[in-house]
mmCIF entry with sequence, helices, sheets and N, C-alpha, C, O atoms, coordinates in Angstrom:
data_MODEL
# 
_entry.id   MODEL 
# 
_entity.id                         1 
_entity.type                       polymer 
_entity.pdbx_number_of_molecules   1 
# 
_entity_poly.entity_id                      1 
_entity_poly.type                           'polypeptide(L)' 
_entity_poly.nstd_linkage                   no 
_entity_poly.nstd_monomer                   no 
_entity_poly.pdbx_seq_one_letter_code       
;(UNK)(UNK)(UNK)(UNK)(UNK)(UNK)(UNK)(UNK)(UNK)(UNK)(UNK)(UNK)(UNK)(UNK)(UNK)(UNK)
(UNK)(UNK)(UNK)(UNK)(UNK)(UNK)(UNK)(UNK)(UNK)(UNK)(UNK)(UNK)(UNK)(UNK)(UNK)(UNK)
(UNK)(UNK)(UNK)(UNK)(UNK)(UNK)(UNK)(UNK)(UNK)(UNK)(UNK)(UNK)(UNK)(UNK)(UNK)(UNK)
(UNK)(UNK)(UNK)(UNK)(UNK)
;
_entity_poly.pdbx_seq_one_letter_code_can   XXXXXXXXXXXXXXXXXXXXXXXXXXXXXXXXXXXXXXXXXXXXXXXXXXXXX 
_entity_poly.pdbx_strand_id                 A 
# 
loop_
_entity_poly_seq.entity_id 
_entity_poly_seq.num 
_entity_poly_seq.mon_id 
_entity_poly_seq.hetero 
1 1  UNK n 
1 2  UNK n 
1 3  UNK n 
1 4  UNK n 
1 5  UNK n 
1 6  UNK n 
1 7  UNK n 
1 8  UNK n 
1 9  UNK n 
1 10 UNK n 
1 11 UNK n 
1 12 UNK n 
1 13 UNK n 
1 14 UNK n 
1 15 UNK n 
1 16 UNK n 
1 17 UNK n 
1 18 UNK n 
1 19 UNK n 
1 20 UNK n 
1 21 UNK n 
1 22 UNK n 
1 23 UNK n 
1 24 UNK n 
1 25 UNK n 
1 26 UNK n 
1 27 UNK n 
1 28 UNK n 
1 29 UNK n 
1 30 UNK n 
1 31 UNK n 
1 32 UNK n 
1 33 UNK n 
1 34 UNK n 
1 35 UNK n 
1 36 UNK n 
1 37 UNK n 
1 38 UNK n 
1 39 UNK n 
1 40 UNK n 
1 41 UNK n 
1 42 UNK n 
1 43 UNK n 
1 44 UNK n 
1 45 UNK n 
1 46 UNK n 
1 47 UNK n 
1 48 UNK n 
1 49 UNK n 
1 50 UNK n 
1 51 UNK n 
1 52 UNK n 
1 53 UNK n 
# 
_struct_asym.id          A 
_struct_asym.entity_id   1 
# 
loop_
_struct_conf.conf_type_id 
_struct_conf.id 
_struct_conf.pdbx_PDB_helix_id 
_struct_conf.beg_label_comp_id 
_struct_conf.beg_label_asym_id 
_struct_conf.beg_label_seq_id 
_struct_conf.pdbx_beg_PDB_ins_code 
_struct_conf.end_label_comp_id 
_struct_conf.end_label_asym_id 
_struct_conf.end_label_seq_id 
_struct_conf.pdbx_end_PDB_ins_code 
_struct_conf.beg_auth_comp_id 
_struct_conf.beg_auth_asym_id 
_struct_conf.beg_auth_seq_id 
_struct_conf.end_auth_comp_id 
_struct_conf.end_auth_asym_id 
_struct_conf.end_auth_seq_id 
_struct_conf.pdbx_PDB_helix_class 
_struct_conf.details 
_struct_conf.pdbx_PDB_helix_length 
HELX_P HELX_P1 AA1 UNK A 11 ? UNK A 17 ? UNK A 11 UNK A 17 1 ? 7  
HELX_P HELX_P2 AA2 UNK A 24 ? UNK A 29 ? UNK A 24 UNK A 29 1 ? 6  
HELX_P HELX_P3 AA3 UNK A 36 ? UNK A 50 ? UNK A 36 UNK A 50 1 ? 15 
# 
_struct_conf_type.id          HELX_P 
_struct_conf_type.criteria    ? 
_struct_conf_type.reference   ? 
# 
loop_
_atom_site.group_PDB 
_atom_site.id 
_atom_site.type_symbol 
_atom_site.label_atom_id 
_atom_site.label_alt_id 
_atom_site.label_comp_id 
_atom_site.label_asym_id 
_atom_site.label_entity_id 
_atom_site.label_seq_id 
_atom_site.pdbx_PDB_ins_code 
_atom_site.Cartn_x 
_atom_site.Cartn_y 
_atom_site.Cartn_z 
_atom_site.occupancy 
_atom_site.B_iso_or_equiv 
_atom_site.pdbx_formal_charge 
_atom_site.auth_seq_id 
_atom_site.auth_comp_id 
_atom_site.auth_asym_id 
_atom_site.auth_atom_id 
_atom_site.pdbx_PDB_model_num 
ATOM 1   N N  . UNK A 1 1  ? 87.723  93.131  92.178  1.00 0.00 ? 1  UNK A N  1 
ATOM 2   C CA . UNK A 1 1  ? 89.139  93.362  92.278  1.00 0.00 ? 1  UNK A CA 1 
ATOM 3   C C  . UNK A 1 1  ? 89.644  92.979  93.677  1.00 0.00 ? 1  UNK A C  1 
ATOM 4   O O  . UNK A 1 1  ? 90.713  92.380  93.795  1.00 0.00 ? 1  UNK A O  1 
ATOM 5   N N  . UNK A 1 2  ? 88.886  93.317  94.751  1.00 0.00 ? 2  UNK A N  1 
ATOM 6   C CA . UNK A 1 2  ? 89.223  92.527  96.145  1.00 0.00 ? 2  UNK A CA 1 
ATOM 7   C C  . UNK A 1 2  ? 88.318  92.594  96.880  1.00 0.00 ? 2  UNK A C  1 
ATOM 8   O O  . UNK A 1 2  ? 87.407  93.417  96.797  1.00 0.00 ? 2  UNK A O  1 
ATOM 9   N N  . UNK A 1 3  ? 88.430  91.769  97.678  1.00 0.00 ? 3  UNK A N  1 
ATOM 10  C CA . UNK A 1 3  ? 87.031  90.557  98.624  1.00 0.00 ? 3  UNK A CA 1 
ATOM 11  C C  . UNK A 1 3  ? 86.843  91.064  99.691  1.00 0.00 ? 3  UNK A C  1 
ATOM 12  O O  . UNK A 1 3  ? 87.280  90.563  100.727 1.00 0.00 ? 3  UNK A O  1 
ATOM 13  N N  . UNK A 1 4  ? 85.951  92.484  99.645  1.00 0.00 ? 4  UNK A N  1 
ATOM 14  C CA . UNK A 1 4  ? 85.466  92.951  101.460 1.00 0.00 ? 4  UNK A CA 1 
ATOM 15  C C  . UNK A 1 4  ? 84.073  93.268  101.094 1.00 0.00 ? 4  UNK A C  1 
ATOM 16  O O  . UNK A 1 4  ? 83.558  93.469  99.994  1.00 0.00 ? 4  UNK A O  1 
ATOM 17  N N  . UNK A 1 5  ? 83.507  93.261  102.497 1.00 0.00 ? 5  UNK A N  1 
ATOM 18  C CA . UNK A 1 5  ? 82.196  93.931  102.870 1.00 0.00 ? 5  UNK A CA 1 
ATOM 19  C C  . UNK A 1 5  ? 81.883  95.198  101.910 1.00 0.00 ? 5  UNK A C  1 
ATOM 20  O O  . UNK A 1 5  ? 82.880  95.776  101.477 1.00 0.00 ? 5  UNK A O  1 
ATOM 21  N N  . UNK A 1 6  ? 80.446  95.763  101.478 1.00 0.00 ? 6  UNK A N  1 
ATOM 22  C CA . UNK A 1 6  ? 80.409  96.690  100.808 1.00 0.00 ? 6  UNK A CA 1 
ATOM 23  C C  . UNK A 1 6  ? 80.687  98.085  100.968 1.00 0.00 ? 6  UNK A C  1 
ATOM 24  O O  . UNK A 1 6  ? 80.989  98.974  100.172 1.00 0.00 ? 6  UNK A O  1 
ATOM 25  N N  . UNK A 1 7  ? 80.430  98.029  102.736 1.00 0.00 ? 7  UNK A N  1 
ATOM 26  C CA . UNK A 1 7  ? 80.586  98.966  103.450 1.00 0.00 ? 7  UNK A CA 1 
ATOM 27  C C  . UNK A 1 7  ? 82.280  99.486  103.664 1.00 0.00 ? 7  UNK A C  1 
ATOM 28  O O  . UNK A 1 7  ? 82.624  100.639 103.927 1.00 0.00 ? 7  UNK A O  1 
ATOM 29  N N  . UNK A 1 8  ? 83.186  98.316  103.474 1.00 0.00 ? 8  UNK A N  1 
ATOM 30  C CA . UNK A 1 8  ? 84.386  98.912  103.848 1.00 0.00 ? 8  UNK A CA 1 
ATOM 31  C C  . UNK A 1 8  ? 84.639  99.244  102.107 1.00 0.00 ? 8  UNK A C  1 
ATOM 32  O O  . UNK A 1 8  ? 84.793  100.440 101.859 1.00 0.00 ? 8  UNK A O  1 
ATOM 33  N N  . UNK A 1 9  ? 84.681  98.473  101.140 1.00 0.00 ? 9  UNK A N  1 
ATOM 34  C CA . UNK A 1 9  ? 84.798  99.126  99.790  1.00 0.00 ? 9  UNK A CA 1 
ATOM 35  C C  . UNK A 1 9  ? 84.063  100.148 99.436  1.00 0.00 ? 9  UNK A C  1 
ATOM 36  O O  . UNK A 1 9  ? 84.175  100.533 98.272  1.00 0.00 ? 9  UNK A O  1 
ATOM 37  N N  . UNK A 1 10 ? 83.100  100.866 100.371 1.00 0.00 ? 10 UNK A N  1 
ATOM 38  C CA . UNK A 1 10 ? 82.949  102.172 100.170 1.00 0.00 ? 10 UNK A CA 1 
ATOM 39  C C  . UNK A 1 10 ? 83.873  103.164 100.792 1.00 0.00 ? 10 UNK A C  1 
ATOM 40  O O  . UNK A 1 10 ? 83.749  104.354 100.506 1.00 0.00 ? 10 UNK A O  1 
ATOM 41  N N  . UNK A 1 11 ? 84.696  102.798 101.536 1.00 0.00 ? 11 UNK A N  1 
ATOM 42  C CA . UNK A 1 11 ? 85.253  103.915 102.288 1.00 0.00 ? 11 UNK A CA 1 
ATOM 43  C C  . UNK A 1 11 ? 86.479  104.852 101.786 1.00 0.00 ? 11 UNK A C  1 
ATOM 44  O O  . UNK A 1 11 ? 86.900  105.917 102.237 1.00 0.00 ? 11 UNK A O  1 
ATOM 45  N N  . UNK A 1 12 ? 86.866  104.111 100.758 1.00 0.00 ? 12 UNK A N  1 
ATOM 46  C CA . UNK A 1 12 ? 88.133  104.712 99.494  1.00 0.00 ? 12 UNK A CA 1 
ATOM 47  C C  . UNK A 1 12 ? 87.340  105.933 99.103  1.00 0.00 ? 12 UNK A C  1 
ATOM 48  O O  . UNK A 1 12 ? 87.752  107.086 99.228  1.00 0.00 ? 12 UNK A O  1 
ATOM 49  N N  . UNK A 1 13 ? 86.243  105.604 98.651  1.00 0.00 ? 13 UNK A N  1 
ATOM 50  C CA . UNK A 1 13 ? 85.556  106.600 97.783  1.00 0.00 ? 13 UNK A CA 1 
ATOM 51  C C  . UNK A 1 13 ? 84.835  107.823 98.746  1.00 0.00 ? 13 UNK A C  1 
ATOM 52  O O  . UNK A 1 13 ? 84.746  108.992 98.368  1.00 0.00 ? 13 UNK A O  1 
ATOM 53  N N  . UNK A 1 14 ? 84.520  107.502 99.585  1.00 0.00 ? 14 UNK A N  1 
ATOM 54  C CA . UNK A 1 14 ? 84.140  108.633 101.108 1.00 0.00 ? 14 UNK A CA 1 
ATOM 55  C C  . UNK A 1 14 ? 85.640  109.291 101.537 1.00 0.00 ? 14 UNK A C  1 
ATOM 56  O O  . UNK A 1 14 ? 85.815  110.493 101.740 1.00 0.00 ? 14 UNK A O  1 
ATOM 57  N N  . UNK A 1 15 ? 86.410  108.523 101.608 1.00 0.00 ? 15 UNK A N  1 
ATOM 58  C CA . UNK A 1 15 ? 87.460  109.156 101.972 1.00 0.00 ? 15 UNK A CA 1 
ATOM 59  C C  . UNK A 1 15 ? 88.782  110.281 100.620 1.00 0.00 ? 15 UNK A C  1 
ATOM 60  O O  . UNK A 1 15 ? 89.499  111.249 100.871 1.00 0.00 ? 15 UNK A O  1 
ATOM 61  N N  . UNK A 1 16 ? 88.560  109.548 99.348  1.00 0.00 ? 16 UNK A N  1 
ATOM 62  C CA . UNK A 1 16 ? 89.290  110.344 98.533  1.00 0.00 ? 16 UNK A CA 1 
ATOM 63  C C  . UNK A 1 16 ? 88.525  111.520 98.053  1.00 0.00 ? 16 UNK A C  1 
ATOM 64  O O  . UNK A 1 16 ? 89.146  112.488 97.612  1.00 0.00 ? 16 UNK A O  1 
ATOM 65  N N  . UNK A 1 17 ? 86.428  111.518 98.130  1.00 0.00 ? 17 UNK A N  1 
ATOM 66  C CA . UNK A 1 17 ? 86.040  112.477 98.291  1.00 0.00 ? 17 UNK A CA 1 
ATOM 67  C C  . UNK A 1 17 ? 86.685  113.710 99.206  1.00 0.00 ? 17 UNK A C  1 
ATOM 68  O O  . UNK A 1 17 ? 86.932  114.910 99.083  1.00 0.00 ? 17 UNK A O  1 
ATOM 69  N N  . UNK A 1 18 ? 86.733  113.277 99.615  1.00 0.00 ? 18 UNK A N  1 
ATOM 70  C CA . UNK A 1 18 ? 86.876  114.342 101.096 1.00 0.00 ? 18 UNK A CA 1 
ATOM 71  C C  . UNK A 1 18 ? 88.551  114.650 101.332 1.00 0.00 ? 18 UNK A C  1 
ATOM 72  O O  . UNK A 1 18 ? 88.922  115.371 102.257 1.00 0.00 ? 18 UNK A O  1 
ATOM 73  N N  . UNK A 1 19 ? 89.297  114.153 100.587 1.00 0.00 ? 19 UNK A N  1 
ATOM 74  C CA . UNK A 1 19 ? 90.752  114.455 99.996  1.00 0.00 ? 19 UNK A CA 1 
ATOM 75  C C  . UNK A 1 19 ? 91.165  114.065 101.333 1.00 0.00 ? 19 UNK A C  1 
ATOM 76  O O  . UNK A 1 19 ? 91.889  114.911 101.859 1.00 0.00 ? 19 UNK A O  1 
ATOM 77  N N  . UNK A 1 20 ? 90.886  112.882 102.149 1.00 0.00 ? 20 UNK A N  1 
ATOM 78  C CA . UNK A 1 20 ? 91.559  112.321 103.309 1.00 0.00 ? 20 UNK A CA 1 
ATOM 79  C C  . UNK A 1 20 ? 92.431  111.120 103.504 1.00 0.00 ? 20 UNK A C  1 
ATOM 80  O O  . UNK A 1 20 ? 93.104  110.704 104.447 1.00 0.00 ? 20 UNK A O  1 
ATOM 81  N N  . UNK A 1 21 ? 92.084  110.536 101.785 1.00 0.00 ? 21 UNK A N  1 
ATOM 82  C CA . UNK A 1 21 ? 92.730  109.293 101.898 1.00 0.00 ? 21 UNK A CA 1 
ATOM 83  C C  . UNK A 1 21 ? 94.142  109.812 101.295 1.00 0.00 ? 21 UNK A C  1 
ATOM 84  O O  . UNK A 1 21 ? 94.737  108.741 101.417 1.00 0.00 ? 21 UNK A O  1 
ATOM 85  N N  . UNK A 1 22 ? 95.024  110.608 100.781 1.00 0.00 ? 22 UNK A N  1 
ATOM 86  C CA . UNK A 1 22 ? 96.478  110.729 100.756 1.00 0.00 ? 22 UNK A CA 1 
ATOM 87  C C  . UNK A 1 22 ? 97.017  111.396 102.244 1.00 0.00 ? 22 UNK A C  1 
ATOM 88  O O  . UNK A 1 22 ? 98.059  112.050 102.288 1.00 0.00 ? 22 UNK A O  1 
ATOM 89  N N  . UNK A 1 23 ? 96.525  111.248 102.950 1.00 0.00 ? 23 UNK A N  1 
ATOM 90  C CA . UNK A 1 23 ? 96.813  111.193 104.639 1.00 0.00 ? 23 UNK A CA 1 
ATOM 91  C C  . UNK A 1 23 ? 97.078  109.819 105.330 1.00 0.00 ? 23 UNK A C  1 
ATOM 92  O O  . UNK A 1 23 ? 96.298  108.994 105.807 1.00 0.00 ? 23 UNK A O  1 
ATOM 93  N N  . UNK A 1 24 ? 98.484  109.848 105.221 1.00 0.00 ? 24 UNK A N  1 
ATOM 94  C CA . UNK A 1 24 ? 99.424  108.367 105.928 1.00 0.00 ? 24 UNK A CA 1 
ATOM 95  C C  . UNK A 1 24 ? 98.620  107.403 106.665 1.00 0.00 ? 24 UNK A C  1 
ATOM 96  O O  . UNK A 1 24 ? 98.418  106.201 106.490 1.00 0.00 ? 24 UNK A O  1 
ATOM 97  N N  . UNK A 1 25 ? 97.942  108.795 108.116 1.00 0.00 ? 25 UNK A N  1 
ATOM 98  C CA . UNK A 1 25 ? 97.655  107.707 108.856 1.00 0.00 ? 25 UNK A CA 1 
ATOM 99  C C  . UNK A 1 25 ? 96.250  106.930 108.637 1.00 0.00 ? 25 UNK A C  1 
ATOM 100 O O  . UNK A 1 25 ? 96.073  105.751 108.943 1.00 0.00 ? 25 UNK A O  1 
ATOM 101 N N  . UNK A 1 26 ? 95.218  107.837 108.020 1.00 0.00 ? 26 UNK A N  1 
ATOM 102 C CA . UNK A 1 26 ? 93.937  107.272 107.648 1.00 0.00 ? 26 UNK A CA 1 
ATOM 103 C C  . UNK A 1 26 ? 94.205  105.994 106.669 1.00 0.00 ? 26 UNK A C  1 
ATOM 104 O O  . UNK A 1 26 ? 93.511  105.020 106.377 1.00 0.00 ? 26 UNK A O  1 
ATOM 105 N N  . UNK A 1 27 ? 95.641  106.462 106.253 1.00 0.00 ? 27 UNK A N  1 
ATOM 106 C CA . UNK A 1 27 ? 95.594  105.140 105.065 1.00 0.00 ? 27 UNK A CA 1 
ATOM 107 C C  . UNK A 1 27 ? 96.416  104.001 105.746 1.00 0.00 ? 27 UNK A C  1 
ATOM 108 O O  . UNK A 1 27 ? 96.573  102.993 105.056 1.00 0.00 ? 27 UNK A O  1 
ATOM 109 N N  . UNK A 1 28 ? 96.666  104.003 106.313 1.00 0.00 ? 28 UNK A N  1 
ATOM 110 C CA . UNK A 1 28 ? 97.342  102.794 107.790 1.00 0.00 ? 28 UNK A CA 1 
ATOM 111 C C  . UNK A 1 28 ? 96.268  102.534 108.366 1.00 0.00 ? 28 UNK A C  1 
ATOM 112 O O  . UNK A 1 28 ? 95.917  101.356 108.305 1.00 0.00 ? 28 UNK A O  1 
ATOM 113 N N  . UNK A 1 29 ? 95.299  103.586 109.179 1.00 0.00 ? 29 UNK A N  1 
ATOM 114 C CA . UNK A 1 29 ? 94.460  102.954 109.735 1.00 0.00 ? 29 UNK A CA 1 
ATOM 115 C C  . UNK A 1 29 ? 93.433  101.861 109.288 1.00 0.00 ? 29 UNK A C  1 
ATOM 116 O O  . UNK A 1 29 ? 93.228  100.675 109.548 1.00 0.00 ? 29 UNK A O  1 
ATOM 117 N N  . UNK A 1 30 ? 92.975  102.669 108.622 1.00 0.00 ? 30 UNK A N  1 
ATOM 118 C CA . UNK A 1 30 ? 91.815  102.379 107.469 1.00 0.00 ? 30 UNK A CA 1 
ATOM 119 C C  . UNK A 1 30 ? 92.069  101.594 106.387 1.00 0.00 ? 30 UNK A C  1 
ATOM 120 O O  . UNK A 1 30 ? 91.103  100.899 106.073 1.00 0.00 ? 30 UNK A O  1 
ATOM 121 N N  . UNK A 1 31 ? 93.180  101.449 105.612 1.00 0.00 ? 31 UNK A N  1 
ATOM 122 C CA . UNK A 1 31 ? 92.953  100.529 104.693 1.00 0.00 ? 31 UNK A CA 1 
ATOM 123 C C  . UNK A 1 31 ? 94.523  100.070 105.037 1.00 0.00 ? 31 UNK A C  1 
ATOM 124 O O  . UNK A 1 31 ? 95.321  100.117 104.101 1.00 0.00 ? 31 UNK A O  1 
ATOM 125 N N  . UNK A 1 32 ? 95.006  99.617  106.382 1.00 0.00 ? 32 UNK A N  1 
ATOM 126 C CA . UNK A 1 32 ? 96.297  98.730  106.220 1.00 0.00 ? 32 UNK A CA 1 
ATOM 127 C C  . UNK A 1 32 ? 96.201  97.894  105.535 1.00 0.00 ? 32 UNK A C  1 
ATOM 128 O O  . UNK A 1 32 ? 97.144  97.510  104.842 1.00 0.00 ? 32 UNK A O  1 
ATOM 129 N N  . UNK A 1 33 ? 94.766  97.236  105.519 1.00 0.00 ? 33 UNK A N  1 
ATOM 130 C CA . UNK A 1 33 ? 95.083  95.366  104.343 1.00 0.00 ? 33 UNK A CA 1 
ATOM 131 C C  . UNK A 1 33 ? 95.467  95.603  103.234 1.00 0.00 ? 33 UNK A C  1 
ATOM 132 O O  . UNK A 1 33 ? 95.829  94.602  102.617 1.00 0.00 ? 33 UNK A O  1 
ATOM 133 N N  . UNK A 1 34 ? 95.565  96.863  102.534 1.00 0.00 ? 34 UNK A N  1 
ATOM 134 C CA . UNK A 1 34 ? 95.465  96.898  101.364 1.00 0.00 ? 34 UNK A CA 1 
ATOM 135 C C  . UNK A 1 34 ? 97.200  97.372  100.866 1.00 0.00 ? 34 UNK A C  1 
ATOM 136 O O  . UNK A 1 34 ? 97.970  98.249  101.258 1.00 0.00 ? 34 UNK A O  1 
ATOM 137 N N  . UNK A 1 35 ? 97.298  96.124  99.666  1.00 0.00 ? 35 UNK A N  1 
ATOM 138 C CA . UNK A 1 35 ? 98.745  96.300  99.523  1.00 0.00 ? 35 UNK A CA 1 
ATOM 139 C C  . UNK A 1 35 ? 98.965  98.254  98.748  1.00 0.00 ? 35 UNK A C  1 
ATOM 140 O O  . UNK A 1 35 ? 97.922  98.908  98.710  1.00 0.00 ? 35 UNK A O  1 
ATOM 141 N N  . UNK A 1 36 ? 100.125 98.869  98.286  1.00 0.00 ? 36 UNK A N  1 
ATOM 142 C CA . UNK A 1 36 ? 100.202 99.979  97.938  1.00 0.00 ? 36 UNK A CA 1 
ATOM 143 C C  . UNK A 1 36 ? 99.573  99.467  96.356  1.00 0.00 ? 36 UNK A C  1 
ATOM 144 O O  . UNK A 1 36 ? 98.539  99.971  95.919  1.00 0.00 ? 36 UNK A O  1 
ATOM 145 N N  . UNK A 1 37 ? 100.122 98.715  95.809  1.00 0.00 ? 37 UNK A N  1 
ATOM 146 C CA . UNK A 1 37 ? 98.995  98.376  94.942  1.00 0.00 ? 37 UNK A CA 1 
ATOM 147 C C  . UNK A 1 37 ? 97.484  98.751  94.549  1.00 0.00 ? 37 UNK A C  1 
ATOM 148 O O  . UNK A 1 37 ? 96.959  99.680  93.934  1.00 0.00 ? 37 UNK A O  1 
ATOM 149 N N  . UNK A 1 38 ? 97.037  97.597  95.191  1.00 0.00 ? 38 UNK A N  1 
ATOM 150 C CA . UNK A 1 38 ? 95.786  97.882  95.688  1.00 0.00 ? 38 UNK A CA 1 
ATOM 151 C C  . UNK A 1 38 ? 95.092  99.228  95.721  1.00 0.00 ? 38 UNK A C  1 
ATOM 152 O O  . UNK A 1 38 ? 94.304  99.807  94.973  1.00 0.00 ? 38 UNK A O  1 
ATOM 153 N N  . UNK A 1 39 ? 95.738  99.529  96.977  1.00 0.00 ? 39 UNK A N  1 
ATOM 154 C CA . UNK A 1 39 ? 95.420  101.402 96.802  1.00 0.00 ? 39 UNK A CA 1 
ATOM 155 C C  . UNK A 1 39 ? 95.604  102.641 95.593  1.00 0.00 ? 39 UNK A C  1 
ATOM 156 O O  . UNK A 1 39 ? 95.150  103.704 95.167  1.00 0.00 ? 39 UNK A O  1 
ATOM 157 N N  . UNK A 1 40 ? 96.490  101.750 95.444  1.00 0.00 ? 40 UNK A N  1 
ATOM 158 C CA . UNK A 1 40 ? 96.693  102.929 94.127  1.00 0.00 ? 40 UNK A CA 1 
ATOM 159 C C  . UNK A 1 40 ? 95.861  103.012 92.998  1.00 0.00 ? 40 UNK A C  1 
ATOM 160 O O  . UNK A 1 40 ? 95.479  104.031 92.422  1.00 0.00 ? 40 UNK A O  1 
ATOM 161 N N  . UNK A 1 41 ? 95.523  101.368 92.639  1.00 0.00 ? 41 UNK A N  1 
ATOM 162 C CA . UNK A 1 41 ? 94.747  101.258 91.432  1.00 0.00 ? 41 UNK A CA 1 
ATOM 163 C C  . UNK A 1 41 ? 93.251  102.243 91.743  1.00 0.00 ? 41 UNK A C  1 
ATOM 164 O O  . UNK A 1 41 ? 92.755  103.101 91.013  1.00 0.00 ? 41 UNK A O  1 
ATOM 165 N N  . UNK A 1 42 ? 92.693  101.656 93.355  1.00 0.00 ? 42 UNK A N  1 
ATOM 166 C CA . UNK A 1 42 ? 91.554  102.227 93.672  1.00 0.00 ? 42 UNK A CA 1 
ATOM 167 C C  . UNK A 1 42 ? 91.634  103.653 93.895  1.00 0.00 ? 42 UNK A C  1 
ATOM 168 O O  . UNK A 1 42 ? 90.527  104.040 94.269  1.00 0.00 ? 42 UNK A O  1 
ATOM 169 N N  . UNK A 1 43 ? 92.493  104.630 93.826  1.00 0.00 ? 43 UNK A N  1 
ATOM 170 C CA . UNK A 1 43 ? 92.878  105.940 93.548  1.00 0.00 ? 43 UNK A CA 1 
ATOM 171 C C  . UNK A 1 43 ? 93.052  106.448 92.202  1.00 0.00 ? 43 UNK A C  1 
ATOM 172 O O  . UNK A 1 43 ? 92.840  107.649 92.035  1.00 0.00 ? 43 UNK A O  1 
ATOM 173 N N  . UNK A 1 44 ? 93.422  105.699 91.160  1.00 0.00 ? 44 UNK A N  1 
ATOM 174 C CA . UNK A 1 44 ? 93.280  105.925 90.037  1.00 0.00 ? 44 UNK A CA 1 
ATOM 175 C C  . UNK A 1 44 ? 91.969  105.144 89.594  1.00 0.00 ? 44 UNK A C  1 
ATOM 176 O O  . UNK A 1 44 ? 91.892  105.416 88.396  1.00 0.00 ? 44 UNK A O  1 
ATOM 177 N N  . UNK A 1 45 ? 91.228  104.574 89.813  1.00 0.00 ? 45 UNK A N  1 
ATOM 178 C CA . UNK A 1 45 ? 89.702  104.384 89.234  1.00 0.00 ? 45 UNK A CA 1 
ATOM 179 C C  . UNK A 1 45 ? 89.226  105.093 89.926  1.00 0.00 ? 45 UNK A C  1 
ATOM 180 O O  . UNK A 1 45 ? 88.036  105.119 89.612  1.00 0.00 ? 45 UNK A O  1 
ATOM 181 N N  . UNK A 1 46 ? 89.496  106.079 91.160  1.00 0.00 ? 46 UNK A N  1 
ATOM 182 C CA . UNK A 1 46 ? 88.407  107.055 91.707  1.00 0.00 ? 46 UNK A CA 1 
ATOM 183 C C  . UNK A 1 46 ? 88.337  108.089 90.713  1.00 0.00 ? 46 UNK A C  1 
ATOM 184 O O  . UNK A 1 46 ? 87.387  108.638 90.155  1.00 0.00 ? 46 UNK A O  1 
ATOM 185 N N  . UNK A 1 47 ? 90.364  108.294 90.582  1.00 0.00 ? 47 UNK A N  1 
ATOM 186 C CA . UNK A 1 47 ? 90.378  109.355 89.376  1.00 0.00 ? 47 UNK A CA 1 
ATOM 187 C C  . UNK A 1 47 ? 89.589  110.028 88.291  1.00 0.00 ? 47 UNK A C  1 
ATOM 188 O O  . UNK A 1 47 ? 89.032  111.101 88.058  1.00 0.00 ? 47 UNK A O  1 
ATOM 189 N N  . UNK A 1 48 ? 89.903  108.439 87.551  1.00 0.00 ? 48 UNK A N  1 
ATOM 190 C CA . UNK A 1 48 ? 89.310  108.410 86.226  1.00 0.00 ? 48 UNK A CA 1 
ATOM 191 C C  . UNK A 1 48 ? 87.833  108.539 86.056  1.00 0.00 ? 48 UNK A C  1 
ATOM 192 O O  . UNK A 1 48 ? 87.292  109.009 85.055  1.00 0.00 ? 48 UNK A O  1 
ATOM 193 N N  . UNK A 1 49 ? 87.101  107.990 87.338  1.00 0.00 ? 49 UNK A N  1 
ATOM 194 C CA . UNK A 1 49 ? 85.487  108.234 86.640  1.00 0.00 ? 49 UNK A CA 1 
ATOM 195 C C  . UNK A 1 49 ? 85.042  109.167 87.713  1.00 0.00 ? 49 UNK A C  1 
ATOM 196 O O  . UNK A 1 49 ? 83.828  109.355 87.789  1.00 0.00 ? 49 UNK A O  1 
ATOM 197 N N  . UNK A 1 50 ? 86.133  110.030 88.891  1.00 0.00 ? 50 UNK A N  1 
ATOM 198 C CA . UNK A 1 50 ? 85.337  111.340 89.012  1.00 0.00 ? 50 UNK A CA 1 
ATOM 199 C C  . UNK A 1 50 ? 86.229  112.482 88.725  1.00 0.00 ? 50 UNK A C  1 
ATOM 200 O O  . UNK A 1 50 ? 85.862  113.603 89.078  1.00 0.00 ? 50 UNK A O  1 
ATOM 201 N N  . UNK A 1 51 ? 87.207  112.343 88.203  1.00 0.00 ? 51 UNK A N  1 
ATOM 202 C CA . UNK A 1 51 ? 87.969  113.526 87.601  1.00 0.00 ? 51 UNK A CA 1 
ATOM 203 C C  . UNK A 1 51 ? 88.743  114.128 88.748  1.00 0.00 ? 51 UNK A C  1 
ATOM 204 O O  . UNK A 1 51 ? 89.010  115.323 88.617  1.00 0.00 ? 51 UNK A O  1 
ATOM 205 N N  . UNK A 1 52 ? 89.224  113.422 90.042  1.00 0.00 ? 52 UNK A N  1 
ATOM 206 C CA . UNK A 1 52 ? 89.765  113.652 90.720  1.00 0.00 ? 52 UNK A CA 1 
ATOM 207 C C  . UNK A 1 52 ? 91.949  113.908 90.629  1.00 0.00 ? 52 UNK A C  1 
ATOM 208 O O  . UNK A 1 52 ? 92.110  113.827 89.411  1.00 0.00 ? 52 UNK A O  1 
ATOM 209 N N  . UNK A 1 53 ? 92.507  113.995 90.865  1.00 0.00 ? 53 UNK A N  1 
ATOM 210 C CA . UNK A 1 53 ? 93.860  114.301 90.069  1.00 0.00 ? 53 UNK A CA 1 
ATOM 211 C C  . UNK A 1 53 ? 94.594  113.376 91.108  1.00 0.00 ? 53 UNK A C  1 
ATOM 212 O O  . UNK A 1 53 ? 95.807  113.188 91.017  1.00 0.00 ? 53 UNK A O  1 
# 
């Protein structure tokens, strides 16, 4: 779905664990490349296969 290192496409999933990624600035810092798009979809596939809301 989009073209990074494995290490940074892990960090959605470390971070929505830890309920840090709906925090503005981690999500500016950390994933500015990523359009709101982007983010969102990867917030709703965190959703869906860990039952996160």
């Amino acid at each position: 779905m989009i073209d990074m290192p494995e290490w940074l496409a892990n960090l959605p999933s470390r971070f929505l664990h830890q309920m840090v990624a709906t925090c503005r600035t981690a999500r500016e810092k950390e994933f500015g490349a990523l359009t709101n798009d982007e983010a969102g979809r990867i917030e709703a596939i965190y959703a869906q296969n860990f039952g996160a809301d």
